[in-house]
MARROLO-355211 format. One record per residue (C-alpha): residue in one letter; chain; x, y, z; residue number from 1. Coordinates in steps of 0.02 Angstrom, whole numbers, plus 50000, padded with zeros to 5 digits. Each point is the difference from the previous one (the first is absolute). Layout:
  r  c      x      y      z    k
  a  A      X      Y      Z  NUM
...
% end
This chain:
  r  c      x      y      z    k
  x  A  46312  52966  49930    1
  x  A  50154  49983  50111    2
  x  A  50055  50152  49953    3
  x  A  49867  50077  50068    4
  x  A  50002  49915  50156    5
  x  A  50191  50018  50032    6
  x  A  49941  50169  49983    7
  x  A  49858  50017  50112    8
  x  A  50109  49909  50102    9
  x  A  50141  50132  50003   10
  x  A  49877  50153  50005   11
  x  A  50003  50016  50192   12
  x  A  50176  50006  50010   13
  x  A  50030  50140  49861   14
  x  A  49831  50097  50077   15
  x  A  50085  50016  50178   16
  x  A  50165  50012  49952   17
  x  A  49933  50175  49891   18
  x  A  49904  50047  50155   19
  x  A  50155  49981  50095   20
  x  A  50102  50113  49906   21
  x  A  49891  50126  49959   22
  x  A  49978  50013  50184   23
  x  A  50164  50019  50040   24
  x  A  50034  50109  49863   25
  x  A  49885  50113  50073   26
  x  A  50031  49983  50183   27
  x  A  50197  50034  49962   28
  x  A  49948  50145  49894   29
  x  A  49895  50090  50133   30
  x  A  50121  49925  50135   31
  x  A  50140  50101  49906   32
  x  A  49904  50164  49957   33
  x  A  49955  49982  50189   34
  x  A  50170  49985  50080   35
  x  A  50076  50127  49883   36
  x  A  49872  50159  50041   37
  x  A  50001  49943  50187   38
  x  A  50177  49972  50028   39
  x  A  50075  50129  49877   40
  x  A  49887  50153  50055   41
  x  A  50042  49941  50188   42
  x  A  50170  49990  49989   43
  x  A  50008  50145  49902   44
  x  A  49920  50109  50147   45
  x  A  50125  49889  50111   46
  x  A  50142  50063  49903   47
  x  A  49920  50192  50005   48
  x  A  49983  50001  50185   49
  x  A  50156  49936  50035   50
  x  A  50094  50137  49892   51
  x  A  49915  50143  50061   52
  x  A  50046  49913  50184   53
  x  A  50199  50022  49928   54
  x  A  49930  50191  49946   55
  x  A  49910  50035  50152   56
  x  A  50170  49954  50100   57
  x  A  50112  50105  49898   58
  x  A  49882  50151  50014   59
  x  A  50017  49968  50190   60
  x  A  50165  50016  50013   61
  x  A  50016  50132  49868   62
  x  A  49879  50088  50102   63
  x  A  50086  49971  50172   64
  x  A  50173  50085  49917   65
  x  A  49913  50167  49909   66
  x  A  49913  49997  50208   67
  x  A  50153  49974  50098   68
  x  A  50133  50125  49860   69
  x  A  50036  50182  50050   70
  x  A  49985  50056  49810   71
  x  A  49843  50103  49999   72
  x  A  49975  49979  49808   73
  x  A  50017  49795  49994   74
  x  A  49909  49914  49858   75
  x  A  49900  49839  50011   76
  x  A  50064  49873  49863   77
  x  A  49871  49951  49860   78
  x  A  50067  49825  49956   79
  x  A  49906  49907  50139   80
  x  A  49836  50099  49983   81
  x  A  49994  49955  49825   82
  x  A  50009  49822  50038   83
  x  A  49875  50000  50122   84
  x  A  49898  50079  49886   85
  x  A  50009  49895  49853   86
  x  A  49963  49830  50120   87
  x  A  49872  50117  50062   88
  x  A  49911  50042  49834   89
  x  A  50019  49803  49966   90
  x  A  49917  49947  50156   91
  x  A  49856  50129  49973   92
  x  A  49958  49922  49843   93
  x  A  50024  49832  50054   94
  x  A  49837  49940  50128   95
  x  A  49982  49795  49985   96
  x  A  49936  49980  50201   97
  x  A  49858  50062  50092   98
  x  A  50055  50137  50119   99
  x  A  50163  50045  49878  100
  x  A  49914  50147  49908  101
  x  A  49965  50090  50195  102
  x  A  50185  49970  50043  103
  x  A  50060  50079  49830  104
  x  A  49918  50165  50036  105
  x  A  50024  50015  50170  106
  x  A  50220  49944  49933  107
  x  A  49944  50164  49885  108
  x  A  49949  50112  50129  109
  x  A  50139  49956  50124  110
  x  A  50146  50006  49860  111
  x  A  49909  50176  49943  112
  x  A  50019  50071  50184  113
  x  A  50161  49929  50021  114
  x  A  50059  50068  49838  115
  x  A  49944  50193  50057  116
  x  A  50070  49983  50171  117
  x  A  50177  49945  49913  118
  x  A  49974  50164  49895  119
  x  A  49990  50107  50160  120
  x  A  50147  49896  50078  121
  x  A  50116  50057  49856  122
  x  A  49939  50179  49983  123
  x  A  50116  50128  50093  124
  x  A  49988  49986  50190  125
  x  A  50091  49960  50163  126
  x  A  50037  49850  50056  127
  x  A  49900  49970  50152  128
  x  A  49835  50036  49891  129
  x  A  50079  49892  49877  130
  x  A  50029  49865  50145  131
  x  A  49827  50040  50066  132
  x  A  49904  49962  49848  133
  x  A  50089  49837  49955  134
  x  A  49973  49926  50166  135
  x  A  49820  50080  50010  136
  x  A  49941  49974  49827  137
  x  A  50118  49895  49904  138
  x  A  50027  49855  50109  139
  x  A  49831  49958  50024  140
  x  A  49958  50004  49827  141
  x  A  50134  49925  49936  142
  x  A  49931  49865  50135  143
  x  A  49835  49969  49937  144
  x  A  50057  49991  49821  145
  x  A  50105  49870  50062  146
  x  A  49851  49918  50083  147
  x  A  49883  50004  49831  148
  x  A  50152  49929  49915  149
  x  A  49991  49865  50105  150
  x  A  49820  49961  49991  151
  x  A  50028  50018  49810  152
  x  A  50113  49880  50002  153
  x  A  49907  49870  50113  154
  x  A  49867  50039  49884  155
  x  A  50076  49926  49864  156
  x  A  50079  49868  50061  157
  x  A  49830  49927  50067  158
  x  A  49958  50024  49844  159
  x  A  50120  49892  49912  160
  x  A  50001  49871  50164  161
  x  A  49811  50002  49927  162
  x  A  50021  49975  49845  163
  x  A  50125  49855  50015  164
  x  A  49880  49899  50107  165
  x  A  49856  50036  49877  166
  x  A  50110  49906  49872  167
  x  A  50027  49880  50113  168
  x  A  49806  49980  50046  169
  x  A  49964  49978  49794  170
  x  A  50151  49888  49988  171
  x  A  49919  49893  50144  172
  x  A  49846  50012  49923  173
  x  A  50066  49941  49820  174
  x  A  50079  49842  50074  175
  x  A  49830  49951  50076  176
  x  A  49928  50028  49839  177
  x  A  50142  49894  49909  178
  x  A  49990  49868  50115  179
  x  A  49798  49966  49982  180
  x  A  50039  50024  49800  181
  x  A  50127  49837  50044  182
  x  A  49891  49945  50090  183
  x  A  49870  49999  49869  184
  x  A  50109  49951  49846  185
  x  A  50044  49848  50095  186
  x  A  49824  49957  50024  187
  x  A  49948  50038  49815  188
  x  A  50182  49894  49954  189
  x  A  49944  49855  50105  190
  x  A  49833  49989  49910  191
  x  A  50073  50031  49817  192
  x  A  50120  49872  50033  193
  x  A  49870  49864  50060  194
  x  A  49918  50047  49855  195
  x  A  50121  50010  49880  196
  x  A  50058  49796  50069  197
  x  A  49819  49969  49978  198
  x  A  49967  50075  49830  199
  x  A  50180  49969  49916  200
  x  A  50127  49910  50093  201
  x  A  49864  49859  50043  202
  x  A  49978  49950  49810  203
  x  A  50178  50008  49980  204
  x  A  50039  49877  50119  205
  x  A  49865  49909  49934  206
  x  A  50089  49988  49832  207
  x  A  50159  49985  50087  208
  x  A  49937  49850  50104  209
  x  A  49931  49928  49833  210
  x  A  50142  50026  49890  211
  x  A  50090  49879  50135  212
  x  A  49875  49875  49996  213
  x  A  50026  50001  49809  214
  x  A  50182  49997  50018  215
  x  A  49985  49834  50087  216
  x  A  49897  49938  49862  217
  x  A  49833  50005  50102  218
  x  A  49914  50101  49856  219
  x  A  49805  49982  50063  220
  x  A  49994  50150  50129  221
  x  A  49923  50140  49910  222
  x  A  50008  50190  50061  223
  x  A  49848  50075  50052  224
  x  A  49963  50164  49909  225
  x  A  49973  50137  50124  226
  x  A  49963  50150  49888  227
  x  A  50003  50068  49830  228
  x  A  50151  50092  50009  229
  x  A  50165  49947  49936  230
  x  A  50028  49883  50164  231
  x  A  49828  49918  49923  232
  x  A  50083  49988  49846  233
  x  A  50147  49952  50046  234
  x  A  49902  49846  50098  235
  x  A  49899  49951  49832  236
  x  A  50174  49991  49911  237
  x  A  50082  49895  50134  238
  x  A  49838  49884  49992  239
  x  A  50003  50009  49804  240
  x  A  50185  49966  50012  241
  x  A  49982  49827  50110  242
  x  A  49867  49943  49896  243
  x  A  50119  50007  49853  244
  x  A  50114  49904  50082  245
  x  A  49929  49868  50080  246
  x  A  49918  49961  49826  247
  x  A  50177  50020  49934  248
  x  A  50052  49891  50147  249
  x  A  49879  49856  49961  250
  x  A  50052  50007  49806  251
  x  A  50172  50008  50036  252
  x  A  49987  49849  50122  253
  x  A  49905  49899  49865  254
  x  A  50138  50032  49879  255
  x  A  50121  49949  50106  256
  x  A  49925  49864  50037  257
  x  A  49982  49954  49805  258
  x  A  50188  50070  49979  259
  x  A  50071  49874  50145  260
  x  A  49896  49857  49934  261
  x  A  50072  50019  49824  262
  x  A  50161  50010  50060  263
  x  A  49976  49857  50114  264
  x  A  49937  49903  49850  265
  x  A  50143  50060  49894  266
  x  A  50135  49937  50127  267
  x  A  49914  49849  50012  268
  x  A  50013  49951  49809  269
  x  A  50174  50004  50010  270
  x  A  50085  49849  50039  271
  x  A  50158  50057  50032  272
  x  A  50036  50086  50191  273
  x  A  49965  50184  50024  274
  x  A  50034  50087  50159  275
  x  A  49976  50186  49999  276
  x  A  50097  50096  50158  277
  x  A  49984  50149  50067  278
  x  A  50150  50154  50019  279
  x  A  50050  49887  50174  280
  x  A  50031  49840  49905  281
  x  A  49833  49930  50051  282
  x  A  49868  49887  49897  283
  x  A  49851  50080  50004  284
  x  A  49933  49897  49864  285
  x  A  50027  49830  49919  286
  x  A  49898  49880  49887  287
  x  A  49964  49844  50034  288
  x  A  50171  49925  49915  289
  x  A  50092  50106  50112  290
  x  A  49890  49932  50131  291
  x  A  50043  49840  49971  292
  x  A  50183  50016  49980  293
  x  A  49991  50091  50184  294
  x  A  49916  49843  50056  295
  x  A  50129  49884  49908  296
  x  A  50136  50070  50073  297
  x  A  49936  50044  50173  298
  x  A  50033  50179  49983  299
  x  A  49947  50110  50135  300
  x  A  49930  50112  49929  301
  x  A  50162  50087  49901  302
  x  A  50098  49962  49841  303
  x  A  50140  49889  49991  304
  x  A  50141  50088  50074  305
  x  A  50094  50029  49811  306
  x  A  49841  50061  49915  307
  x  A  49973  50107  50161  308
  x  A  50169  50063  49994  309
  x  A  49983  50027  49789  310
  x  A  49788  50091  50052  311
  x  A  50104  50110  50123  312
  x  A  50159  50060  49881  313
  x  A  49865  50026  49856  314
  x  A  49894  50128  50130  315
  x  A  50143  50069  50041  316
  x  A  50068  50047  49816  317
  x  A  49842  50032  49926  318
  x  A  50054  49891  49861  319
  x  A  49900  49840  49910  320
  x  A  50087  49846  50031  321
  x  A  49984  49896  49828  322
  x  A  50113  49852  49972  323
  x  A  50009  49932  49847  324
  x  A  50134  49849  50028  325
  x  A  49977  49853  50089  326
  x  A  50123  50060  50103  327
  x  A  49874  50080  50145  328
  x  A  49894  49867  49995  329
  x  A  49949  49927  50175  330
  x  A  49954  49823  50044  331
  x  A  49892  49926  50129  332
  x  A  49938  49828  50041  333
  x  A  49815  50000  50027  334
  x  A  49896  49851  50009  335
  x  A  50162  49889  49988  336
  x  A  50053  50061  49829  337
  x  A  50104  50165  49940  338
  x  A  49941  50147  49962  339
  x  A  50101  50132  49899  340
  x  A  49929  50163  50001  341
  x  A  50052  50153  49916  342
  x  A  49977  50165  50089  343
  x  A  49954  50152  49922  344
  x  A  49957  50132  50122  345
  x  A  49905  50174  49929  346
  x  A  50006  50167  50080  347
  x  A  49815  50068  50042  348
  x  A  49981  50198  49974  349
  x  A  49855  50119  50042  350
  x  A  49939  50124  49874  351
  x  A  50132  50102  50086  352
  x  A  50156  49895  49956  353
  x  A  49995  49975  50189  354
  x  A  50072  49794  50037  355
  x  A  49873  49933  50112  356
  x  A  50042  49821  49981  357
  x  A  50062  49854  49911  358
  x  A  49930  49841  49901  359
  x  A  50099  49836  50003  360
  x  A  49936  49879  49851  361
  x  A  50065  49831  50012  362
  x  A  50013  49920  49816  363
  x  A  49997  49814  50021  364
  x  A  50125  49962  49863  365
  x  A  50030  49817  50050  366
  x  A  49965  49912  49859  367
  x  A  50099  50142  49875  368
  x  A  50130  49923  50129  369
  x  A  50005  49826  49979  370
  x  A  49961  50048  49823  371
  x  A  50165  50084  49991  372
  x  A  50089  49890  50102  373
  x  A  49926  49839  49883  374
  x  A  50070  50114  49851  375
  x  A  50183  50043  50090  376
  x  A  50009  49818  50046  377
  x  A  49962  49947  49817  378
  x  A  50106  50130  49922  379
  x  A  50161  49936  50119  380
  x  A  49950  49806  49952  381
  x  A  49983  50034  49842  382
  x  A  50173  50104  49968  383
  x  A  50078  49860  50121  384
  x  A  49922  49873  49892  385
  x  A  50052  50096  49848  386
  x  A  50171  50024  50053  387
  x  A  50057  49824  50005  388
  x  A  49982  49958  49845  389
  x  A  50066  50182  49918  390
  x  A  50158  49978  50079  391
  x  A  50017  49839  49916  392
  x  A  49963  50064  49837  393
  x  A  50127  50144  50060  394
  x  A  50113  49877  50017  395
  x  A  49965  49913  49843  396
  x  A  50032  50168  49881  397
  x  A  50154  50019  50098  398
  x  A  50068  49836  49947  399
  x  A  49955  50009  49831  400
  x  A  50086  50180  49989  401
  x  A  50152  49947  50034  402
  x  A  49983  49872  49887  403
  x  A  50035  49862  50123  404
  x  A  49885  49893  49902  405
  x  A  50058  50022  49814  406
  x  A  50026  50157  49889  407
  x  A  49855  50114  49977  408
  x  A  49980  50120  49818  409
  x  A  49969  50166  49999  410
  x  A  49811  50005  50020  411
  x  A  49982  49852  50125  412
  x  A  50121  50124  50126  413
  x  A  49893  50126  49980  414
  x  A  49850  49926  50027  415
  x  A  50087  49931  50162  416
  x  A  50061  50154  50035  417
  x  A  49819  50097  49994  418
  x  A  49926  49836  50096  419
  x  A  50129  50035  50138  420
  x  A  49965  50197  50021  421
  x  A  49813  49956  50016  422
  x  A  50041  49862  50112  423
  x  A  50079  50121  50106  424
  x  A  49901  50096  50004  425
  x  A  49842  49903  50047  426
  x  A  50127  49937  50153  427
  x  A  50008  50191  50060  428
  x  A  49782  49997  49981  429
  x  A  50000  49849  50112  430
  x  A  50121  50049  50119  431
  x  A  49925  50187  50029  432
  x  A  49815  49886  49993  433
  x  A  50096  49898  50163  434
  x  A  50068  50155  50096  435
  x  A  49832  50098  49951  436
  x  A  49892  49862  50119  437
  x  A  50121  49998  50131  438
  x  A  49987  50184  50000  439
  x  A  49814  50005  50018  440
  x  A  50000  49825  50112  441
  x  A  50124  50084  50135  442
  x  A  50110  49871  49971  443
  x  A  50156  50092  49962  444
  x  A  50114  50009  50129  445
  x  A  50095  50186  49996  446
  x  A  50168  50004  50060  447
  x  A  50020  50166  50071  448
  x  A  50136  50129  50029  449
  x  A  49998  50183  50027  450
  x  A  50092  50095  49828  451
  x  A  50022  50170  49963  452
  x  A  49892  50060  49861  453
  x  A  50137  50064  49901  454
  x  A  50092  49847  50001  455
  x  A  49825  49909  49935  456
  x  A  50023  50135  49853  457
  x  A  50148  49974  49970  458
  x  A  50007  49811  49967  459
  x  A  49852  50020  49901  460
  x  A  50058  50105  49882  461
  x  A  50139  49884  49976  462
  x  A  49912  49860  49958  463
  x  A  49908  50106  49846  464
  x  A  50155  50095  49940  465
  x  A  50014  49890  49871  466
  x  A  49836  50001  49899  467
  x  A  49980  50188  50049  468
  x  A  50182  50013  49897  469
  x  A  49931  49913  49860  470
  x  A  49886  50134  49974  471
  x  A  50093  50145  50057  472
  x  A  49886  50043  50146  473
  x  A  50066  50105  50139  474
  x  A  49980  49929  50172  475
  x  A  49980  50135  50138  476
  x  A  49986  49946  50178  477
  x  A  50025  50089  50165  478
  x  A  49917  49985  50183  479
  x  A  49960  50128  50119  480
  x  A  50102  50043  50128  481
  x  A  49981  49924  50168  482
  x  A  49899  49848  49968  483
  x  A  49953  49876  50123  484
  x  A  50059  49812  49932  485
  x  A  49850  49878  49960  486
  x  A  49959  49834  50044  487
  x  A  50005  49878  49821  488
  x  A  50071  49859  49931  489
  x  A  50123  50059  49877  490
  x  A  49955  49843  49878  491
  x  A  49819  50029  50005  492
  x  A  49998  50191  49996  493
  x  A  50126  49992  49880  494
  x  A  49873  49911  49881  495
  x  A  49898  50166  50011  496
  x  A  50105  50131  49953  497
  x  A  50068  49890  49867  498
  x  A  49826  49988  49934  499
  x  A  49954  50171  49993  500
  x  A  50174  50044  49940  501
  x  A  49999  49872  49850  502
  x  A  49811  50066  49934  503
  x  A  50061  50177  50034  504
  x  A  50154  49986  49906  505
  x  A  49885  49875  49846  506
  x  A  49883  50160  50001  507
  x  A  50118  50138  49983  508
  x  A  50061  50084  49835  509
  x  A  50174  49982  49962  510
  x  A  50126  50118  50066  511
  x  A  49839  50038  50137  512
  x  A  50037  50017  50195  513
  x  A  49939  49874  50135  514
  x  A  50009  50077  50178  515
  x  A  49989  49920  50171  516
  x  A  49976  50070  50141  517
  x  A  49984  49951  50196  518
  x  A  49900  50139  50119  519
  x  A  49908  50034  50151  520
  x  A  49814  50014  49993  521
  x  A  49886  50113  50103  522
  x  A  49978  49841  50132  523
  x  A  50180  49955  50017  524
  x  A  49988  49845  49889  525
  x  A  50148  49983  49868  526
  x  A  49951  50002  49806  527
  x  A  50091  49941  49841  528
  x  A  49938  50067  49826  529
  x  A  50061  49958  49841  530
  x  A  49941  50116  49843  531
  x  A  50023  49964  49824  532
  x  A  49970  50124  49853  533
  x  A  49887  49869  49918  534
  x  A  49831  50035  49926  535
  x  A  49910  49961  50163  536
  x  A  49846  49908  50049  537
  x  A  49828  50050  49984  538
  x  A  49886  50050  50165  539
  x  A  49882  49855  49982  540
  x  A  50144  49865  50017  541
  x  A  50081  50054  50148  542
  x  A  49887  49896  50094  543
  x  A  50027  49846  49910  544
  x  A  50198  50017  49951  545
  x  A  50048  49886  50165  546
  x  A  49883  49857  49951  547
  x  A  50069  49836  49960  548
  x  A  50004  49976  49806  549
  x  A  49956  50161  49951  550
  x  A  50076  50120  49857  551
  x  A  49953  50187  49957  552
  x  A  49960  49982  49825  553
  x  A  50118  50063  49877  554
  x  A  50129  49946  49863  555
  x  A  50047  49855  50026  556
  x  A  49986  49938  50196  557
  x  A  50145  49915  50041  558
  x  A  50008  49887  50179  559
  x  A  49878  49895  50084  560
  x  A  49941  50131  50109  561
  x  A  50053  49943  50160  562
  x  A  50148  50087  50039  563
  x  A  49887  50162  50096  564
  x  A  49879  49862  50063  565
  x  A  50152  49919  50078  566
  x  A  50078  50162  50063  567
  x  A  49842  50069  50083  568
  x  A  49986  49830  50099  569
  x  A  50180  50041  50059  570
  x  A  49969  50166  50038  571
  x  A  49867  49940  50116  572
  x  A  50088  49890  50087  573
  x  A  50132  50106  50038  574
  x  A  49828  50104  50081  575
  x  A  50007  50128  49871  576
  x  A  49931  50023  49814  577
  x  A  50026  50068  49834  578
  x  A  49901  50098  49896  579
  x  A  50006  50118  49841  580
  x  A  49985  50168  49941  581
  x  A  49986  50047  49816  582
  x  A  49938  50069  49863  583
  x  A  49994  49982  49802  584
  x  A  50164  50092  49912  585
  x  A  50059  50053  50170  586
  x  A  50099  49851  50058  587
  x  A  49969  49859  50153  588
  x  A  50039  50019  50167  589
  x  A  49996  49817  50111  590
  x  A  50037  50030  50205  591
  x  A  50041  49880  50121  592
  x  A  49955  50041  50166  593
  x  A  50062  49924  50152  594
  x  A  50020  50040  50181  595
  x  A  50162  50009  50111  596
  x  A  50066  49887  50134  597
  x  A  49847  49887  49964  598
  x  A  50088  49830  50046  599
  x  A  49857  49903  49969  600
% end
């Protein structure tokens, strides 16, 4: 196992690193018991002889004044003899050189002469034998005391010089000794580590040099297997692990393969243009009507510079693009006729919510075109046909109203007179049916002039005052502070808020409240809401409450239901649009947005 082998590996190094210590754990121990015997005992007897030198000196001159006084009863002072004695009795007991033990008895002998001629000096006596037997007997030996001392003393100190360079000798010795241990651990170190590279570190690089090679995708270099110890194991994993995934590699490649193919042939059925782009607003993948609009219009290689620019705001926000007016809708002329085109472009997300791209789709809505250009065009023909003739008959009730013509009785007026409203009113139908296809055709010409919005509130509520009177409404109108003017025509954006004012005010419960409002929005555009306390629309017709000709169903529709088609259409030509917010029993809310210092 490696274990074991990181082990065996390791074993030298622990084995001489105990021998190491234990030999210096025992070579400082006997170093230390050594040097403190040696040197302590040594300068011990150093210290001894050298006080009983100090003794030996004052006894001398002690001596010299009981030899030289004329008292004949002078006493010899026992302070100094009884500390030469006590270094004495130290140094007899104390022998740690050859030759010391001789010295301390002949020190004995002398000092024990010495001591009995000092007791003669001071017994009673004259001076001259006093004089005699110091210079005769004292002197000389108080001299060769002096002269053991001394050999004492250089005894010792031999010693000790002795002693130091034995430690030295053993510390010289030591350091060889350390050195050929280096010596040796570096040798056993140098072979552990070639083995180690050769038993470990080789199949590691060998998995380390194959991991790479899989990295790059080259997954058919196996590892050998070595051994059976983990690094074996670790090699049979590796090898099981490549395996694994080159077989996932060459499933994953066929499915991809099948995946791209069925997308490919997906794309393909569709007839209208798809171009899918990538986070940098370029086509990584079109189908072949895409293909051949790129040919048609000799594009290199990039969408035409408004779809591009539309592709690049949509990556940008993170937000679908979905038109659902004719409004966006783009036209080209490929293979010498027109195209119109209407783009929808979808957001791509990962599982991640992470954008990594866009898809533009291309709906060829040329025929729903010219279909709704054929219908426009028949609609204004037929109200311009139409409205020849009514105004004639218009003309005709007139006349026989006011009874130019003869008298007319009671029930042949009001005949007339009902003839005339509907008249009337089928003029209004025909002339909203006329403005509604210049709307849509483009053709109406918008004379414009920058107003404040208040101002635009203002006169609108005027025109209404009346029928909101009749019914007792309240009308409540203010604008926000600080509000840029717009860019309208009074006369046609007039038409609007008289609109949504009139079906407000027909919706809302006598003695109710209608309120408009101008304000800022969150992107600096300027919007106009009227709201009603009426019994409000239903969810599902929001979506269908600005199409021409259509009424939410309820008691009694009144109105052709033109008047929002009409006002939408005028909303967008102004570049803004209206929409609704409501609910059933809560009321209706219609807004008119519209964006400042738009000129055109």
């Amino acid at each position: 196992m490696l274990r074991t082998r990181l082990l065996l590996y390791l074993l030298p190094f622990v084995v001489l690193l105990l021998a190491t210590g234990v030999y210096a754990i025992v070579l400082f121990s006997r170093l230390a018991a050594s040097v403190d015997t040696a040197v302590a005992e040594h300068y011990r007897s150093v210290v001894a002889a050298q006080e009983m030198g100090l003794a030996l000196a004052g006894i001398d001159r002690d001596a010299w004044t009981i030899a030289t006084t004329r008292s004949p009863d002078g006493k010899f002072p026992a302070e100094r003899l009884r500390r030469f004695e006590q270094n004495l009795a130290f140094q007899l007991q104390s022998v740690s050189s050859p030759g010391e033990q001789e010295l301390n008895r002949q020190l004995a002998a002398n000092y024990e002469a010495l001591r009995q001629d000092l007791a003669r000096l001071a017994s009673p006596g004259s001076t001259g034998d006093k004089h005699q037997l110091y210079d005769e007997e004292i002197v000389p030996r108080g001299l060769q005391i002096k002269v053991l001392l001394d050999k004492i003393l250089n005894l010792n100190q031999k010693a000790i010089l002795a002693t130091s360079q034995h430690v030295q000798a053993i510390t010289r010795e030591a350091t060889r000794l350390m050195i050929a241990g280096m010596v040796i651990v570096l040798l056993i170190s140098t072979y552990v580590a070639f083995e180690f590279s050769r038993g470990v570190l080789r199949p590691i690089q060998m998995v380390t040099s194959a991991t790479r090679e899989l990295a790059d995708g080259r997954l058919s270099q196996p590892v050998p297997v070595l051994s059976r110890d983990e690094l074996g194991e670790l090699a049979r994993a590796f090898n099981k692990m490549a395996a694994q995934l080159q077989e996932y590699r060459q499933s994953t490649s066929a499915e991809l393969v099948r995946v791209h193919r069925t997308m490919e042939a997906t794309l393909a059925s569709f007839p209208d243009p798809i171009f899918v782009l990538n986070q940098d607003s370029q086509i990584e993948l079109k189908n072949p009507a895409a293909e051949g609009l790129m040919s048609g219009l000799r594009l290199n290689g990039q969408l035409p510079a408004r779809l591009q620019a539309t592709a690049q705001k949509t990556l940008a926000s993170g937000e679908h693009f979905l038109p659902n007016s004719f409004n966006e809708v783009v036209c080209y002329r490929v293979g010498g006729a027109d195209k119109y085109f209407l783009p929808r472009i979808l957001t791509m997300r990962d599982k991640r919510d992470v954008l990594f791209g866009v898809a533009v789709v291309l709906y060829d809505v040329t025929r729903f075109r010219l279909l709704d250009a054929a219908k426009s065009d028949l609609v204004a023909t037929v109200s311009h046909e139409l409205k020849t003739p009514l105004t004639s008959v218009r003309m005709a009730l007139h006349i026989l109203l006011e009874n130019t013509v003869g008298t007319l009785n009671p029930r042949q007026e009001e005949l007339l007179q009902a003839a005339r409203v509907d008249c009337e009113r089928l003029l209004r139908i025909l002339n909203d049916l006329l403005d509604l296809a210049r709307l849509e055709g483009g053709n109406a010409e918008l004379h414009r002039e920058q107003v404040a919005p208040l101002d635009l509130l203002t006169v609108a509520v005027a025109e209404v005052s009346d029928k909101a009177a009749a019914k007792a409404l309240k009308l409540d109108y203010a604008a926000a502070p600080d509000l840029a003017p717009v860019w309208v025509d009074r006369q046609r954006i007039r038409h609007v808020f008289t609109n949504l004012l009139t079906n407000a005010i027909k919706h809302s419960p006598v003695g109710g409240k209608v309120q408009l409002r101008a304000e800022r929005t969150a992107d600096h555009a300027i919007q106009f809401s009227v709201a009603d306390e009426g019994p409000g629309i239903p969810e599902e017709y929001h979506s269908r409450i600005f199409e021409r000709f259509f009424r939410v169903p309820g008691p009694a529709p009144k109105g052709a239901g033109l008047g929002l088609s009409i006002a939408k259409e005028i909303a967008v030509a102004h570049g803004g649009w209206l929409g609704v917010r409501s609910a059933p029993g809560h009321g209706a809310i219609f807004y008119l947005v519209l964006r400042p210092g738009e000129a055109g």
